[in-house]
mmCIF file of the N, C-alpha and C atoms, coordinates in Angstrom:
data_MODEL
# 
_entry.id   MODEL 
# 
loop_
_atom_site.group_PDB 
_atom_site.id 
_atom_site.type_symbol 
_atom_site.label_atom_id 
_atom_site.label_alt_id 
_atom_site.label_comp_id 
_atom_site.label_asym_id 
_atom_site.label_entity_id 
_atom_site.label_seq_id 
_atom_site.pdbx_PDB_ins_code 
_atom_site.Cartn_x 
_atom_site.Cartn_y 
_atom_site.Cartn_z 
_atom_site.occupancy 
_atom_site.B_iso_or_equiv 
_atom_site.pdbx_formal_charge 
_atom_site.auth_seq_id 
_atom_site.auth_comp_id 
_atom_site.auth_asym_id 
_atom_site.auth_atom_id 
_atom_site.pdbx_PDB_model_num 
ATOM 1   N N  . UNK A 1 1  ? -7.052  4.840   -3.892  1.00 0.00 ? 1  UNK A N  1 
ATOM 2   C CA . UNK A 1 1  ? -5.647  5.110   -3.695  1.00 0.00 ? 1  UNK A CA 1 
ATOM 3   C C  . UNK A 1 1  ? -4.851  3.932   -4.234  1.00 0.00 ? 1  UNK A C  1 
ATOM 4   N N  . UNK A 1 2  ? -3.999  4.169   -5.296  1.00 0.00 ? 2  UNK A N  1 
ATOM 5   C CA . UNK A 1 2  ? -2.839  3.397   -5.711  1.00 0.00 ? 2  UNK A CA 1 
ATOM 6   C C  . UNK A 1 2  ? -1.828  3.558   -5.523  1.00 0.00 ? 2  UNK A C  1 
ATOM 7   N N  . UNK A 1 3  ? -0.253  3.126   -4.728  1.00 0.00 ? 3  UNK A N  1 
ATOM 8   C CA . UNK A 1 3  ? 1.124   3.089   -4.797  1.00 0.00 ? 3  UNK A CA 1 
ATOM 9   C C  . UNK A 1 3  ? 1.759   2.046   -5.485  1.00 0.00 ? 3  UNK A C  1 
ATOM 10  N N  . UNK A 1 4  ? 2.339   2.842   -6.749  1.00 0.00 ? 4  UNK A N  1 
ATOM 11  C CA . UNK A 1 4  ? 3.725   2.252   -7.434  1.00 0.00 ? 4  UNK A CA 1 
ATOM 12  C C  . UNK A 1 4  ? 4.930   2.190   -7.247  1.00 0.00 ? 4  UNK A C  1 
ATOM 13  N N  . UNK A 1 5  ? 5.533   1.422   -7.542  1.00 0.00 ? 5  UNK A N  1 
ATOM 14  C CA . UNK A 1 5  ? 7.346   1.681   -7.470  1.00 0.00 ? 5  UNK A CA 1 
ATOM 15  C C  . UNK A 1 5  ? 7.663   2.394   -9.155  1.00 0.00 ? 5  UNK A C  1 
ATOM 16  N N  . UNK A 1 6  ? 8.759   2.446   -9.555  1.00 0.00 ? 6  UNK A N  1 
ATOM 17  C CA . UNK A 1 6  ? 8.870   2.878   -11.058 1.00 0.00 ? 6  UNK A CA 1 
ATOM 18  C C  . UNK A 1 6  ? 9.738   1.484   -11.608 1.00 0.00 ? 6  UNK A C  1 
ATOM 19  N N  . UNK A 1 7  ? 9.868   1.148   -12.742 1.00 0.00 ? 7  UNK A N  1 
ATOM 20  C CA . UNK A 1 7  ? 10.255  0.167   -12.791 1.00 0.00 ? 7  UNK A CA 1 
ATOM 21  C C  . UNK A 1 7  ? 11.396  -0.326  -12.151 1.00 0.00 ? 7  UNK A C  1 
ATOM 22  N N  . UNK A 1 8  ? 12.194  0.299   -11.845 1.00 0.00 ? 8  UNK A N  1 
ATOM 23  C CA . UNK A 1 8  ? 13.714  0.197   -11.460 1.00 0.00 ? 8  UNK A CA 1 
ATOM 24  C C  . UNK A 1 8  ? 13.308  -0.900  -10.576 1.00 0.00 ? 8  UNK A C  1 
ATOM 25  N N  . UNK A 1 9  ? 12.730  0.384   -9.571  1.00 0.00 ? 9  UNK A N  1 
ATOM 26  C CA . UNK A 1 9  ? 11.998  -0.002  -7.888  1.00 0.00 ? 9  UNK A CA 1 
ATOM 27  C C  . UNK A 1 9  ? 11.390  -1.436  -7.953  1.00 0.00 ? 9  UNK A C  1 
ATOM 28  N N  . UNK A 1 10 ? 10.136  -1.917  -9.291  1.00 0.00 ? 10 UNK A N  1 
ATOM 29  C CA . UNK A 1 10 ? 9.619   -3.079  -8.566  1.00 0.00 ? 10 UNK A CA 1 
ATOM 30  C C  . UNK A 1 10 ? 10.494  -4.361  -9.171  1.00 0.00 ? 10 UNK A C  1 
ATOM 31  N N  . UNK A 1 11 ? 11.590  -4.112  -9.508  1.00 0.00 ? 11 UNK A N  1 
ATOM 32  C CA . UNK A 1 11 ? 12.296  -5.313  -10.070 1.00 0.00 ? 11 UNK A CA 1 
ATOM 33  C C  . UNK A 1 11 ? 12.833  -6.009  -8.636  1.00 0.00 ? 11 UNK A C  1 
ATOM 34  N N  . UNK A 1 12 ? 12.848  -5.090  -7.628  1.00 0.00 ? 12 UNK A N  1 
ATOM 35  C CA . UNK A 1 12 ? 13.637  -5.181  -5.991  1.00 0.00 ? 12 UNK A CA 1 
ATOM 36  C C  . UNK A 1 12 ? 12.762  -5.344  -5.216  1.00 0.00 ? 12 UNK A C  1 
ATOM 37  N N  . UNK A 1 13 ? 12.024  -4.784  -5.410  1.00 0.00 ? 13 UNK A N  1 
ATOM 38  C CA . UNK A 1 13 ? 10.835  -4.696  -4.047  1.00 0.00 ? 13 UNK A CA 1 
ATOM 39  C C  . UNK A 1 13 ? 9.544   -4.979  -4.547  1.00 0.00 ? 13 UNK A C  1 
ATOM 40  N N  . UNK A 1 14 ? 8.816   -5.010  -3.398  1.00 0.00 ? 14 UNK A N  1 
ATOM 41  C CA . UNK A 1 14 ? 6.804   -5.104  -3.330  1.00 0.00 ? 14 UNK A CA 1 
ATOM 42  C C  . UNK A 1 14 ? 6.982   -3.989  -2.433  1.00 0.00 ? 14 UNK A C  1 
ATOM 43  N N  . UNK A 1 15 ? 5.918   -3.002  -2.472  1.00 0.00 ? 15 UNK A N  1 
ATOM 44  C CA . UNK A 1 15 ? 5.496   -2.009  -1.620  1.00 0.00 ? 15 UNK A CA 1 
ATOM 45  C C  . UNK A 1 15 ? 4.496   -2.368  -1.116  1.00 0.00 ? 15 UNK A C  1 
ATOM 46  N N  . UNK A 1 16 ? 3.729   -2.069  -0.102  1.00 0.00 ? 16 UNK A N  1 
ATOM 47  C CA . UNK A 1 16 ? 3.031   -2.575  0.736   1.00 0.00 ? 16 UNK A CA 1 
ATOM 48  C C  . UNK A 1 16 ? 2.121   -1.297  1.457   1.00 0.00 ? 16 UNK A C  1 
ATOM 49  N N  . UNK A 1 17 ? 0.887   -1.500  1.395   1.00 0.00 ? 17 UNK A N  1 
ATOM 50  C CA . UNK A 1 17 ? -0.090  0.222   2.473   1.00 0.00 ? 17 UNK A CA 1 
ATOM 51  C C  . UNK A 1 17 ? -0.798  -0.585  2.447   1.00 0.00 ? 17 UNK A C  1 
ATOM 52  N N  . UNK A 1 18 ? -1.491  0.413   3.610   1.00 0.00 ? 18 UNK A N  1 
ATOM 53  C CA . UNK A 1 18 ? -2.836  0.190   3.906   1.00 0.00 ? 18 UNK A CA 1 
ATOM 54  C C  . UNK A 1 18 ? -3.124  1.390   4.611   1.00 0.00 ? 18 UNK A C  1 
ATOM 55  N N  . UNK A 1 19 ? -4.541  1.609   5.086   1.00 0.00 ? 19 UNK A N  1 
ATOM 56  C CA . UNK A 1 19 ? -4.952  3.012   5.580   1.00 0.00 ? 19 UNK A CA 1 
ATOM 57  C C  . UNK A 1 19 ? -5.547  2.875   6.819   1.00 0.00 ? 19 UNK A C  1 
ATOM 58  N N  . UNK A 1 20 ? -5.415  3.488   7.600   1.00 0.00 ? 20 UNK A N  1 
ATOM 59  C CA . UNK A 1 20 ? -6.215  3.302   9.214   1.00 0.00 ? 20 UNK A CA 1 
ATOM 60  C C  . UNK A 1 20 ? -7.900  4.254   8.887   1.00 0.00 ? 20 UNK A C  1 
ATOM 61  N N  . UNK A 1 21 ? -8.608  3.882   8.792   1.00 0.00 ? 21 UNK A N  1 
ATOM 62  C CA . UNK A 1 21 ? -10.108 4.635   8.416   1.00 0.00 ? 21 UNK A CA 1 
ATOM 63  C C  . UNK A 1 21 ? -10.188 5.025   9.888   1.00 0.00 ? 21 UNK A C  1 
ATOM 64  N N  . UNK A 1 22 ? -11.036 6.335   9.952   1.00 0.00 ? 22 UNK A N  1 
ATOM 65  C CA . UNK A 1 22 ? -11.505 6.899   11.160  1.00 0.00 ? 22 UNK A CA 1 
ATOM 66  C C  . UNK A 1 22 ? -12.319 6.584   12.164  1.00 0.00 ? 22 UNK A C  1 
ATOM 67  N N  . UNK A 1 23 ? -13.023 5.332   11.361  1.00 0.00 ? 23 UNK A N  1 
ATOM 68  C CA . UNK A 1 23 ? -13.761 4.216   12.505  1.00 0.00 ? 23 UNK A CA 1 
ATOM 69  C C  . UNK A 1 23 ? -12.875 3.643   13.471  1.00 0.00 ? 23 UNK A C  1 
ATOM 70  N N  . UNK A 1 24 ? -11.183 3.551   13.149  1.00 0.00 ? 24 UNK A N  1 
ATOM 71  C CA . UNK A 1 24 ? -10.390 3.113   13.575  1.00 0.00 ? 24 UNK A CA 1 
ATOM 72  C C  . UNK A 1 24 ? -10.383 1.374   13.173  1.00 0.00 ? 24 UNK A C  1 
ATOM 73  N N  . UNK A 1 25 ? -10.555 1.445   12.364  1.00 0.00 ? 25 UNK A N  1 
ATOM 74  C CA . UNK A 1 25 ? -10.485 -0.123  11.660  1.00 0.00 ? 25 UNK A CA 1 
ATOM 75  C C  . UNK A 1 25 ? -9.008  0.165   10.162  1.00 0.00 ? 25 UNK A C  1 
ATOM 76  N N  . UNK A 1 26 ? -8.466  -0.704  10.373  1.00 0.00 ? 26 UNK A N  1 
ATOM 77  C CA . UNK A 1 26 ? -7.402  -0.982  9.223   1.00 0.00 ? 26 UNK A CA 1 
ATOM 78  C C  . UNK A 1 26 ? -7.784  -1.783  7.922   1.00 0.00 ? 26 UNK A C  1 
ATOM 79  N N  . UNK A 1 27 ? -7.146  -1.432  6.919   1.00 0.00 ? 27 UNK A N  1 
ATOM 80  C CA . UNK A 1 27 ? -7.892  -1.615  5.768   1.00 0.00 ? 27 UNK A CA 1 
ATOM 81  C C  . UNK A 1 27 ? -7.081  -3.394  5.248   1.00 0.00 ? 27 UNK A C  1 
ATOM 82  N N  . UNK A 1 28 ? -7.437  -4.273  4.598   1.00 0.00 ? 28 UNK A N  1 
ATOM 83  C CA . UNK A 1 28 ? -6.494  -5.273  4.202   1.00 0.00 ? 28 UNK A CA 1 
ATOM 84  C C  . UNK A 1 28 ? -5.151  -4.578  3.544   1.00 0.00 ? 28 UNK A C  1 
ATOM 85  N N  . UNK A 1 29 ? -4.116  -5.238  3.428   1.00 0.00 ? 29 UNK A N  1 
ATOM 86  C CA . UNK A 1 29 ? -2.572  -4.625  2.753   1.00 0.00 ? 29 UNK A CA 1 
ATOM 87  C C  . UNK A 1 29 ? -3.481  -4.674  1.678   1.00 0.00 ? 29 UNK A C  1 
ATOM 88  N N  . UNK A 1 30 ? -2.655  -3.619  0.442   1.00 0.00 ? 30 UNK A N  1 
ATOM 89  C CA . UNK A 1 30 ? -2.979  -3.849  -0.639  1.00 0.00 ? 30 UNK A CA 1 
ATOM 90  C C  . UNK A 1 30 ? -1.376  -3.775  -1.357  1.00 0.00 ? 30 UNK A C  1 
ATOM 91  N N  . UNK A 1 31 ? -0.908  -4.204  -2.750  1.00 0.00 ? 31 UNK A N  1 
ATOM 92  C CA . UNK A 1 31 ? 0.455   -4.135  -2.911  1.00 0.00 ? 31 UNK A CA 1 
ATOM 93  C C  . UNK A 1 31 ? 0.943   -3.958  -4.646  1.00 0.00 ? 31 UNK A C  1 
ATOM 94  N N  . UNK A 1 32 ? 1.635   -3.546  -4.936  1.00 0.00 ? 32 UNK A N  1 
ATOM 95  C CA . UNK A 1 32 ? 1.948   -3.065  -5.648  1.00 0.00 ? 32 UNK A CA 1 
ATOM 96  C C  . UNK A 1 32 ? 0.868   -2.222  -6.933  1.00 0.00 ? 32 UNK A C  1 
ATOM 97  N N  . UNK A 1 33 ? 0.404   -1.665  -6.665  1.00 0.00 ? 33 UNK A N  1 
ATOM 98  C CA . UNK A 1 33 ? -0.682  -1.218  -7.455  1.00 0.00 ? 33 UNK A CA 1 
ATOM 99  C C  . UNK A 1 33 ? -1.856  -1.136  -7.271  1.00 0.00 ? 33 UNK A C  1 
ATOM 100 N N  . UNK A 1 34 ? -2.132  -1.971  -6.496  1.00 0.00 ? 34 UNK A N  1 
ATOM 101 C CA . UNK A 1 34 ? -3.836  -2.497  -6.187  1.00 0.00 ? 34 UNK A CA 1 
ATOM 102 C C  . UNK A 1 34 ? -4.495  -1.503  -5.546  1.00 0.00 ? 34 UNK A C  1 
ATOM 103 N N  . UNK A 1 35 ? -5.475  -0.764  -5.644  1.00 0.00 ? 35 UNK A N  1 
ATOM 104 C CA . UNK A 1 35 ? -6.512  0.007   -5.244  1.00 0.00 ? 35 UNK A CA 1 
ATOM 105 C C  . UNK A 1 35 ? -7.121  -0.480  -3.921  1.00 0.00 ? 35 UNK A C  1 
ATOM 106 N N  . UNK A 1 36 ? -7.109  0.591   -3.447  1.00 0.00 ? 36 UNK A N  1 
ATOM 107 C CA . UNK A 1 36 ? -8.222  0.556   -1.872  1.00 0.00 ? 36 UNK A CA 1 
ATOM 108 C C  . UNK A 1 36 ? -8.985  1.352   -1.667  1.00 0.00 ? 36 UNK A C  1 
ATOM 109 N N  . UNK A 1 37 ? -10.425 1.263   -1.824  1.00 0.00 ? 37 UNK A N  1 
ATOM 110 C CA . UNK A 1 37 ? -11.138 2.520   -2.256  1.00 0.00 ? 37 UNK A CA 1 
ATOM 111 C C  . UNK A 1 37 ? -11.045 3.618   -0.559  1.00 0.00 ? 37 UNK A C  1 
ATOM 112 N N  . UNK A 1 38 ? -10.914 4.551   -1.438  1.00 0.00 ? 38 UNK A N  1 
ATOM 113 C CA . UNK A 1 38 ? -10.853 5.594   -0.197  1.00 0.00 ? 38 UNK A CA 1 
ATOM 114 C C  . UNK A 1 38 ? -12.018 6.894   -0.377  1.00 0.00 ? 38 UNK A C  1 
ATOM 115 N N  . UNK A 1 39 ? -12.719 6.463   -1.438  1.00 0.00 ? 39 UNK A N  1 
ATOM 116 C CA . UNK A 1 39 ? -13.670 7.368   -1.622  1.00 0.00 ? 39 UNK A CA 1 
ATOM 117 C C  . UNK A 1 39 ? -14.832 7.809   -0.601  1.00 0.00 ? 39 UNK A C  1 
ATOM 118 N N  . UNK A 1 40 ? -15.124 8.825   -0.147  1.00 0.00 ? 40 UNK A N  1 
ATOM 119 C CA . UNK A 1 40 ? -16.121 8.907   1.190   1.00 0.00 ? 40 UNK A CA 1 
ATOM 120 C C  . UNK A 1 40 ? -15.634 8.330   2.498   1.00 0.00 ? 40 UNK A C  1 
ATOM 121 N N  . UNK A 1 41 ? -14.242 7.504   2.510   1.00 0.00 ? 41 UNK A N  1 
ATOM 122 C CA . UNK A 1 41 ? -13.554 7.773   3.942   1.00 0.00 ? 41 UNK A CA 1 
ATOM 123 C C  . UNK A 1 41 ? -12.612 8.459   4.272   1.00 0.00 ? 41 UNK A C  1 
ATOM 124 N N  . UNK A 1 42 ? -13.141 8.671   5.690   1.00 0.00 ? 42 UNK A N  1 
ATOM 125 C CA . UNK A 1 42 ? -12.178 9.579   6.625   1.00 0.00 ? 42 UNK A CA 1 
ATOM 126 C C  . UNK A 1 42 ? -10.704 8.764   6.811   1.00 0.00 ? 42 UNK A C  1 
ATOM 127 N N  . UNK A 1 43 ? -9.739  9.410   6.641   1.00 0.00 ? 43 UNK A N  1 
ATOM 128 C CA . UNK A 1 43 ? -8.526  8.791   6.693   1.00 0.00 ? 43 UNK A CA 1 
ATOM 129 C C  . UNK A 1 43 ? -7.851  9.332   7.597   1.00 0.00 ? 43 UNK A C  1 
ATOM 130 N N  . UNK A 1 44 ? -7.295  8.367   8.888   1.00 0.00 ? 44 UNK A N  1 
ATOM 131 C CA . UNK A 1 44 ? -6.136  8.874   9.899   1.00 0.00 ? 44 UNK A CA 1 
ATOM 132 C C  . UNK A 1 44 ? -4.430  8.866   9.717   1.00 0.00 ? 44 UNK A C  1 
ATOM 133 N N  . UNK A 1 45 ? -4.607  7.805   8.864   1.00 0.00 ? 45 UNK A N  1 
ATOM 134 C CA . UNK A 1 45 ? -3.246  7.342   8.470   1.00 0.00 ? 45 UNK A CA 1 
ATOM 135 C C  . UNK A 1 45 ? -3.278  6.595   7.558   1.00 0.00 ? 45 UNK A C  1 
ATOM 136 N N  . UNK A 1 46 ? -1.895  6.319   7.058   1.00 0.00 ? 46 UNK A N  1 
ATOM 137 C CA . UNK A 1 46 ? -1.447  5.430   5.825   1.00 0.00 ? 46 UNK A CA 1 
ATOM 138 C C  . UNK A 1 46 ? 0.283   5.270   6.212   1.00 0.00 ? 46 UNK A C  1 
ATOM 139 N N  . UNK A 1 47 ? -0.400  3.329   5.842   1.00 0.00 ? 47 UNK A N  1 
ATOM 140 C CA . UNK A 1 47 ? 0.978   2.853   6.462   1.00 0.00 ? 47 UNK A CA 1 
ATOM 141 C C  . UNK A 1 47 ? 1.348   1.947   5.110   1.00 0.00 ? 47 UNK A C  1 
ATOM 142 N N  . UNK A 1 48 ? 2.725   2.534   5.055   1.00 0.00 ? 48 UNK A N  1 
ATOM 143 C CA . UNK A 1 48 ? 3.704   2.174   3.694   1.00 0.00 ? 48 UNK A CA 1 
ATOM 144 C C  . UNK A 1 48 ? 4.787   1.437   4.034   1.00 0.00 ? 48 UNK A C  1 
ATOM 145 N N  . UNK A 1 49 ? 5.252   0.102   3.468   1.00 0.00 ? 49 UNK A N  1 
ATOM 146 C CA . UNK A 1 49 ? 6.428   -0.647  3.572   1.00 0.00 ? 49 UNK A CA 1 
ATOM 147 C C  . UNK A 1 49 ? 7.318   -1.013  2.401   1.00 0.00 ? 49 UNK A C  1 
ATOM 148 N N  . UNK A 1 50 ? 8.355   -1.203  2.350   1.00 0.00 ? 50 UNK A N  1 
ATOM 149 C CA . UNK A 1 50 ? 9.059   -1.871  1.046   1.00 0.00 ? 50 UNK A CA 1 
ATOM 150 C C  . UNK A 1 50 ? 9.261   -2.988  1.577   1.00 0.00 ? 50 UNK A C  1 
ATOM 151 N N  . UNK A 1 51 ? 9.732   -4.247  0.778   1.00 0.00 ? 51 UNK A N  1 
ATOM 152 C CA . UNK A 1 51 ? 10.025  -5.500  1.173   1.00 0.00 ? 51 UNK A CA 1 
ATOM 153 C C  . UNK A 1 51 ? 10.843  -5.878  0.231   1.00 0.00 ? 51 UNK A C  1 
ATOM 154 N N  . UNK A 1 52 ? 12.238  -6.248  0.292   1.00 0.00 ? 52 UNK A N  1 
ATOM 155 C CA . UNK A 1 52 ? 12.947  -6.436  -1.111  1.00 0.00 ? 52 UNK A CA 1 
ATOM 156 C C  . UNK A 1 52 ? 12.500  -8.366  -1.323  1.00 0.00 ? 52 UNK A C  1 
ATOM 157 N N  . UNK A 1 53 ? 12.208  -8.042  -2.515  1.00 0.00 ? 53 UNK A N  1 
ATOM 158 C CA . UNK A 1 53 ? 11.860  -9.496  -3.299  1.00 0.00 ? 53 UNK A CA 1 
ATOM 159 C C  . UNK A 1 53 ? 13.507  -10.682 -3.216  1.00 0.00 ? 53 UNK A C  1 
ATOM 160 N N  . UNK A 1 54 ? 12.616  -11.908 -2.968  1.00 0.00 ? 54 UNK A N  1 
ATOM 161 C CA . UNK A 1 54 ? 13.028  -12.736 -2.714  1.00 0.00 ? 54 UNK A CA 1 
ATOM 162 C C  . UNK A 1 54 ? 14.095  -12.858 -3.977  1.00 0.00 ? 54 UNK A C  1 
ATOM 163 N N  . UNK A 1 55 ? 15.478  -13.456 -3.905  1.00 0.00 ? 55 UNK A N  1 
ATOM 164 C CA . UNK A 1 55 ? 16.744  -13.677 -5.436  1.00 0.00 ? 55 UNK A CA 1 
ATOM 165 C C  . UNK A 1 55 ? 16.359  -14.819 -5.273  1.00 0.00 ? 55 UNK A C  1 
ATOM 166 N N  . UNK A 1 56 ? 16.090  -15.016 -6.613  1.00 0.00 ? 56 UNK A N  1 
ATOM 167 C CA . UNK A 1 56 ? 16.359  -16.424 -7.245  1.00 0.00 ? 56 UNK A CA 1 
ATOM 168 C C  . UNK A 1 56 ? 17.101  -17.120 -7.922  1.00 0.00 ? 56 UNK A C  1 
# 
């Protein structure tokens, strides 16, 4: 599983998930793009955040 913004989106923000597996264990964040394999797990949830990037 990968979540993007479109460009607009990641000029502002980092998006942020992770997945609750059915063992009931939470997965590390993963963020803007980065893969979390979800292949052969049971999935309860998926938790998504925006965070607007720091102005410099």
């Amino acid at each position: 599983m990968k979540i993007r913004l479109d460009e607009a989106g990641i000029e502002k923000f980092d998006i942020l998930y992770r997945i609750h597996k059915f063992d009931g264990e939470w997965t590390a964040w993963a963020k803007n793009g980065e893969e979390i394999i979800t292949q052969g797990v049971k999935l309860n949830s998926i938790q998504v955040k925006l965070e607007a990037k720091a102005k410099v």
